[in-house]
C-alpha positions in Angstrom: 18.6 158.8 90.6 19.1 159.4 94.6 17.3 157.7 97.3 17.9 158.9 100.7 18.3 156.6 104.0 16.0 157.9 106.7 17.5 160.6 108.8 18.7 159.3 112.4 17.4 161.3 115.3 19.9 163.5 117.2 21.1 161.4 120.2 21.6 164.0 123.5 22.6 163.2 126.8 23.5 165.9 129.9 26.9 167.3 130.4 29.1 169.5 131.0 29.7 172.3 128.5 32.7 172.0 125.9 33.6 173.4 122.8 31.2 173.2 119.7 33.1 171.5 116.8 32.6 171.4 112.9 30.2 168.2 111.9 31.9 165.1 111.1 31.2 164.4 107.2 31.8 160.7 106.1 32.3 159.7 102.6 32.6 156.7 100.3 31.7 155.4 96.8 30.2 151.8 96.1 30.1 150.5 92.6 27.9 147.9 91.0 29.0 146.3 87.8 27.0 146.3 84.1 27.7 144.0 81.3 27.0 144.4 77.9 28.0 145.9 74.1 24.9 147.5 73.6 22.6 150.2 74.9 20.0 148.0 74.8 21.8 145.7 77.0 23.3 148.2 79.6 19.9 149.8 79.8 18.8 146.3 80.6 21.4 145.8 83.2 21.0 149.5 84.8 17.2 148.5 85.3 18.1 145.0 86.9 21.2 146.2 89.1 20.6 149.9 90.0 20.0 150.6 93.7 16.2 150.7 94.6 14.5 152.9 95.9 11.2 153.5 97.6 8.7 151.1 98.8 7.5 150.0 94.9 11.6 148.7 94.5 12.0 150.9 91.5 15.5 150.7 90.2 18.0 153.8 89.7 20.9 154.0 87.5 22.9 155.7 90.9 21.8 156.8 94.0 23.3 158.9 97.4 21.9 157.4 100.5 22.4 160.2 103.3 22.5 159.2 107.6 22.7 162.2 110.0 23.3 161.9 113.7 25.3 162.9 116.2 25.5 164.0 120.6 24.6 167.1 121.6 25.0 168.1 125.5 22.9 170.3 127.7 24.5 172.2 130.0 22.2 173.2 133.2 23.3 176.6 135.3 21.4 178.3 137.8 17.5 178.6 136.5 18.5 177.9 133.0 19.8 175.2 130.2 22.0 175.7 127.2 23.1 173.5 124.7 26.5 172.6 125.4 28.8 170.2 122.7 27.6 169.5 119.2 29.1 167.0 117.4 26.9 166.2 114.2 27.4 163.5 111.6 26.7 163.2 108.5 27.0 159.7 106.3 27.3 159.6 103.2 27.6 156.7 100.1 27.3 157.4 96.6 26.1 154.1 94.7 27.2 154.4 91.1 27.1 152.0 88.1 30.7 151.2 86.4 31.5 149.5 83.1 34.2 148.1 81.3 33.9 148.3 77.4 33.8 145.4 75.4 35.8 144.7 72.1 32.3 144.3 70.5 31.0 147.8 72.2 30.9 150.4 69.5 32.8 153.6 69.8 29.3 155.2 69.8 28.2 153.1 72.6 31.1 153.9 74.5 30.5 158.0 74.2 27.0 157.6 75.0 27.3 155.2 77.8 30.6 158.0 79.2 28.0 160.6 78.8 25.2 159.0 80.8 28.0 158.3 83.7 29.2 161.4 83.9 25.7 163.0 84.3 25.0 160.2 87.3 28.3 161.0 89.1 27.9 164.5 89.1 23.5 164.3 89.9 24.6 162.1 93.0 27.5 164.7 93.8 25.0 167.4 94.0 22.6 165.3 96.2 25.7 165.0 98.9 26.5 168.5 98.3 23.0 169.4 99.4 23.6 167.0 102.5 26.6 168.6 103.6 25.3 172.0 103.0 22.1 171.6 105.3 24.2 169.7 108.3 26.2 172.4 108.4 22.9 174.8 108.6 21.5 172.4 111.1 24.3 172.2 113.3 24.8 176.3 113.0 20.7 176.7 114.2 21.7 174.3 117.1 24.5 176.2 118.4 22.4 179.4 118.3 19.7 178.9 120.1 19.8 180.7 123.3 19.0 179.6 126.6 15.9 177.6 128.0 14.6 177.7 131.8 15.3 174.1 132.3 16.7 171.3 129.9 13.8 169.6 128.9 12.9 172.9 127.3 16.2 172.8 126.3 15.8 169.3 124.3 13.1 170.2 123.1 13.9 173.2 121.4 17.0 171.3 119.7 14.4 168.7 118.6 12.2 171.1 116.8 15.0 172.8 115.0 16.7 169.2 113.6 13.1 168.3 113.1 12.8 171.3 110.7 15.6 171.4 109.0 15.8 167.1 108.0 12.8 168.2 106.6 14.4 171.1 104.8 16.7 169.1 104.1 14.2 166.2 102.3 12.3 169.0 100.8 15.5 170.3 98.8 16.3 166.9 97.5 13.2 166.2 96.0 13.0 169.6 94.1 16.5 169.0 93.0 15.1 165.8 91.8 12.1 167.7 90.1 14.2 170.1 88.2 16.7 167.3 87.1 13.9 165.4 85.5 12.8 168.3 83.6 16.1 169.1 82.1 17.6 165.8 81.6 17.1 165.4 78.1 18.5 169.0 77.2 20.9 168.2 79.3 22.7 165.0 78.2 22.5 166.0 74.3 24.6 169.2 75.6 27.0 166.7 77.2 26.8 164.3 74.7 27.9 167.3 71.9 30.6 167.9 73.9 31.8 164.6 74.1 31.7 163.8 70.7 33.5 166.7 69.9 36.3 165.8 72.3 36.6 162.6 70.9 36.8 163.8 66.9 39.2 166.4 68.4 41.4 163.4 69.7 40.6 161.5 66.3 42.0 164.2 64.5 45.2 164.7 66.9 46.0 161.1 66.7 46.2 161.3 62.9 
């Protein structure tokens, strides 16, 4: 359900040294309309609308698409460099399917179709969460690293330590990924249960 937008490379550039500050975290939530009273027709409209993903174009019922970047400094003094500013970015947009019940949608429908929506939202949640987590890391590793004889040592120390953690980063993704296709079937007839039960609980309050 997540496909990820390949990682920008770290911009840098040579300055003078300033403060280190907190990654910049952008966030926003893009939906894409289904139709239907059916399953079978918002299963058919999930598979025609979802955001692809990968070369082969398969569709997803949701899907984060993740963008780091940022500046970093280098800050020469005497015989040695050090990294000076940070200021990482990280993009994020969660693509999520939305649907308006029809008066012909069943009240079945409508459970199963809140249940599957709820389980997208939150999968795609925990893809950014992961994001956020790991620019954080990233940025942290950065700031660390200690002092190089010149700056082109410099650079490329900072290059091999985004290098490695983007593909952490990837790495975590698609094990969370793994897991979630393991469980998703004991997952969504637990939070089906309990939406079923919230609704007859609502049922019988109304009455």
């Amino acid at each position: 359900m997540k496909r990820m937008l390949p990682a920008a490379l770290v911009a840098a550039s040579l300055g003078a040294a300033g403060a280190a500050g907190a990654a910049t975290i952008s966030e926003r939530t893009t939906y894409f309309a289904v139709r239907g009273s059916t399953l079978e027709q918002l299963d058919r409209e999930l598979n025609r609308k979802g955001p692809s993903a990968g070369t082969a174009g398969d569709r997803h019922p949701g899907a984060t698409q993740v963008s780091f970047g940022g500046r970093i400094t280098y800050a020469p003094s005497g015989r040695a460099c050090r990294v000076g500013r940070t200021d990482f970015t990280l993009k994020l947009v969660k693509i999520l399917p939305r649907w308006t019940p029809t008066r012909s949608a069943s009240a079945a429908t409508a459970i199963i179709w809140r249940t599957l929506a709820e389980d997208i939202y939150r999968h795609e949640e925990d893809h950014a969460k992961i994001a956020r987590g790991y620019v954080r890391k990233m940025e942290s590793a950065v700031r660390n690293l200690g002092p190089r004889p010149d700056c082109r040592s410099m650079e490329a120390a900072v290059n091999a330590t985004t290098a490695r953690y983007l593909k952490e980063h990837e790495r975590a993704q698609l094990d969370f990924d793994k897991v979630e296709g393991r469980e998703v079937n004991r997952r969504l007839k637990r939070l089906l249960q309990r939406n079923i039960e919230k609704a007859l609980a609502s049922e019988r309050a109304t009455q």
